[in-house]
N, C-alpha and C positions, 0 to 999 in steps of 0.2 A: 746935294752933291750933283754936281755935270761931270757926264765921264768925256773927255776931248775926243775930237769928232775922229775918226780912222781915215786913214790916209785911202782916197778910191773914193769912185763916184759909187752912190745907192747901188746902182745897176749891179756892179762887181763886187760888192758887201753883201748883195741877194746872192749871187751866183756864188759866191763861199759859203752862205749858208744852205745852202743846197746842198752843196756838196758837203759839208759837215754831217749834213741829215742822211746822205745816202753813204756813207763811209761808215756808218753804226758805231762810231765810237763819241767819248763825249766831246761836248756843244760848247765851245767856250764863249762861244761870240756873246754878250751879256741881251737880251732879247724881252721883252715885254708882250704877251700872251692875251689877246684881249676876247675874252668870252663872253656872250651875253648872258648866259644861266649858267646856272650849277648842273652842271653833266657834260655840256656841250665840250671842253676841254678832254674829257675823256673820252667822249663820241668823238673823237676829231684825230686827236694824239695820245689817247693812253696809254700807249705801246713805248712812244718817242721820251715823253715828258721826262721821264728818269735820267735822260741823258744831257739834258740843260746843268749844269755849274750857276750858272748865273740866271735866275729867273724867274722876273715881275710877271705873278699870273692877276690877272685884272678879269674880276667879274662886274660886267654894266647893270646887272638887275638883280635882284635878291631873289630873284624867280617865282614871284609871287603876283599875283593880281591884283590893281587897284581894290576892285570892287570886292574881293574878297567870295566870288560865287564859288570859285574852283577849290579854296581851299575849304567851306564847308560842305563840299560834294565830296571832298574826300576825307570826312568826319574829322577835321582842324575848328576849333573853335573862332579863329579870326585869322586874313593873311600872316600876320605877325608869327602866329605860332608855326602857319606852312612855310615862311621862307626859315623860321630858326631851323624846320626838320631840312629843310634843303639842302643848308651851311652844313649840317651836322654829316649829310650824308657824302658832303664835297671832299670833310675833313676824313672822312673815312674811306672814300675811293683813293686821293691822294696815298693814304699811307698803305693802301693795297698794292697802289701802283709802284712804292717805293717812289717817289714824285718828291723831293723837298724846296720849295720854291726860297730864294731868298726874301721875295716881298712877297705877299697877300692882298689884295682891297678889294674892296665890295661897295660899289658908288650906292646900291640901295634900290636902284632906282623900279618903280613897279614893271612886273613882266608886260610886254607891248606898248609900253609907254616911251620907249627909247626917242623915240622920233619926235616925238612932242614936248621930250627934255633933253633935245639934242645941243643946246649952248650947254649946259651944264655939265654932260659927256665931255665936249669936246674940252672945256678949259681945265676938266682934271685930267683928260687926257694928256693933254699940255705936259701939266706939270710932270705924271709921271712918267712920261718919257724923254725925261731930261737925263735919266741913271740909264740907258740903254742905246744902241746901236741898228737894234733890228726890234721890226712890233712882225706879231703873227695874227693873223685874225679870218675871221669869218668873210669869205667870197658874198659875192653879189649880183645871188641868185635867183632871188626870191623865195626861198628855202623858209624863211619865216622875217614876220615885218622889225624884230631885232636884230635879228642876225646882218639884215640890210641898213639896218640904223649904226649898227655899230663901224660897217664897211665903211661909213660915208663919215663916219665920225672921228674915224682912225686917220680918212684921208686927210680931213678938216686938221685938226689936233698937230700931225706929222705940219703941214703945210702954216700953220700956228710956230712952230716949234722955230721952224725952219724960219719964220721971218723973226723971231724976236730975238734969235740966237747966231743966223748963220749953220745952223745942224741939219744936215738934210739926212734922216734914217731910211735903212732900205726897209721894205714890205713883203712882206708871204703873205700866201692865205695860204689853211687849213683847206681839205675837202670836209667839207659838211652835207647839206642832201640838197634836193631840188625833182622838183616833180616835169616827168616828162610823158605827156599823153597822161593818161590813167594811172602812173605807176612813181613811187617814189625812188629816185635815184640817188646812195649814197655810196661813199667811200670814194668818189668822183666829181672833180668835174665840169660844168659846162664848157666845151670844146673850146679851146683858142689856141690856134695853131702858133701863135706868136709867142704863148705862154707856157711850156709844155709842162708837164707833173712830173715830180720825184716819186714814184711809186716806193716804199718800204712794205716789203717784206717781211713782220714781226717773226722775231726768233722764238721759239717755244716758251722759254720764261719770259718772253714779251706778250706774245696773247695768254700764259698763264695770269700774268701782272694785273692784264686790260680785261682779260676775264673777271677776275674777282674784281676789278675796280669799278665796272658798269653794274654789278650783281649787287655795291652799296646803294644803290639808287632804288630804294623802295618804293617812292612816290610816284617814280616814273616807270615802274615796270612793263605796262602796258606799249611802251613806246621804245623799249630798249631791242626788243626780239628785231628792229630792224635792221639796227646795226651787226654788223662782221665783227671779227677780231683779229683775220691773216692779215691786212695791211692796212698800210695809211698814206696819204697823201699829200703834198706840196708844192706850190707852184710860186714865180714871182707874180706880185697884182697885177692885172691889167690896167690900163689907161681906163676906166668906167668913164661914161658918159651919166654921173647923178642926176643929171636931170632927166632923161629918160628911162624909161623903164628897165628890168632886170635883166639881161639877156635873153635867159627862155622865154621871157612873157614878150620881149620884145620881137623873139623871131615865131610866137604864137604857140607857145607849151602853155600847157593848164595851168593857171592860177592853183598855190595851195591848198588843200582846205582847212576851214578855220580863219 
């Protein structure tokens, strides 16, 4: 199914979605969620997600490692078994969050390998943003080499969409992290004064929700203490220059590590 295109240019279908996000009440506009792992979604929105009506959450990687090192470091017998605990833990944050997505999918694809099976992203991207209006996704910030793969792939897919249909969909990104100097900056971010951020405020049973929903992520607990829970963040995309580097790295912030 194609849902027909809404009357307004991208620009002003972003700018209502904005405003539907800072107005706390529910989301109708039908919107597609593109995360690279299992977690990032609720590191991002866990707060928000409850209030989507209509909404294709799209996981790019089954959060697991080719080579399979990380998941016998953390006593899994093969990737296989660490991305099954990952889904399991997705499916359990979700119904923390009270989250009920209309769609689900999970392309598979191994953790950091986005970039190097980025046609393949991008033509299921395609497709499933043909049911949706607005994609939300991860900034491009060098925050991590998925998270970047996916910004460029969402652009690609959206710009796919657009030529074989005539559909031009607006774009968000999530705050997700990005390291600045020495020090990991999340819930934020990289400055564009052309783009400014929806800052939310979570209501108490909002970071109660995103409380228990990041607390199902047992695999990654070591990495959760960085994240908040009082708010969250939204911006329209900027104009990226992909072929250059990520902004912080291109105005001379630390590379991540890893």
């Amino acid at each position: 199914m194609t849902i027909p295109q809404r009357e307004g240019d991208t620009e002003e279908v972003a700018a209502e979605l904005l405003l539907e996000l800072a107005a706390r009440g529910p989301i109708r506009t039908p919107v597609a969620l593109v995360a690279a792992h299992q977690d990032d979604e609720m590191i991002a929105a866990g707060g928000t997600l409850a209030r989507f009506l209509d909404l294709t959450l799209i996981h790019v990687t089954d959060g697991a490692s080719e080579d399979g090192a990380e998941a016998r470091a953390m006593g899994f017998d093969d990737r296989k078994a660490y991305a099954l605990a990952r889904q399991l833990e997705v499916d359990a944050a979700l119904r923390a969050a009270c989250v009920r997505p209309t769609r689900r999918v999970c392309y598979g694809i191994p953790d950091q390998r986005v970039s190097a099976r980025l046609d393949e992203a991008v033509e299921r991207l395609t497709a499933d943003f043909m049911t949706v209006e607005a994609v939300i996704t991860h900034p491009y910030e060098g925050g991590h080499t998925d998270h970047d793969a996916c910004a460029v792939a969402c652009q690609r897919a959206m710009a796919r969409l657009a030529a074989l249909t005539g559909r031009r969909l607006a774009c968000l990104e999530f705050a997700s992290y990005h390291r600045v100097g020495g020090y990991v900056r999340t819930a934020g971010f990289w400055a564009d004064p052309a783009h400014p951020a929806v800052t939310i405020d979570l209501s108490p049973a909002a970071i109660r929700r995103r409380d228990a929903a990041l607390r199902c992520f047992a695999t990654q607990a070591g990495n959760m203490g960085f994240f908040g829970t009082l708010r969250e963040a939204f911006r329209a995309r900027p104009d990226y220059d992909f072929t250059a580097p990520p902004p912080p790295l291109l105005e001379g912030a630390a590379p991540p590590a890893g």
